[in-house]
C-alpha positions, 0 to 999 in steps of 0.5 A: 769380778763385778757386773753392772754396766761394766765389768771390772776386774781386780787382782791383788797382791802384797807388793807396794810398787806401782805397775808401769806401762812398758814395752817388753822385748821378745826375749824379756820373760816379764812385763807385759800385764799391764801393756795388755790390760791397757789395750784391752780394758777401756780404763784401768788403775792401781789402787792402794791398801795398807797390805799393798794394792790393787789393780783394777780393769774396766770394759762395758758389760755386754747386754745380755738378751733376756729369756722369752719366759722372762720377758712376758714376766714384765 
């Protein structure tokens, strides 16, 4: 996990096959990662490795209030 301006997230794994966007059903047992990543990450992608890829989510980083002791500091 990596915070800046954003937070972006990235999982790994040694699979080669691209995710896709899809519409799981009540009964399907999978398929629904990447739909819920979609709605909930303001962008996201696939990134390629030589031992397979990853996949990565991006949303803003909240702001993050700045202790009264810290403040007088600056």
């Amino acid at each position: 996990m990596l915070r800046d301006t954003s937070l972006v997230v990235e999982v790994s794994d040694g699979s080669s096959t691209s995710p896709h966007l899809r519409y799981a059903s009540e009964t399907d047992e999978g398929g629904r990662g990447i739909f819920l990543v979609s709605q909930l990450a303001e962008r996201w992608g696939t990134r390629f490795t030589t031992t397979g890829k990853i996949v990565w989510a991006e949303q803003p980083a909240p702001s993050v209030p700045v202790a009264p002791a810290l403040a007088s500091m600056t």
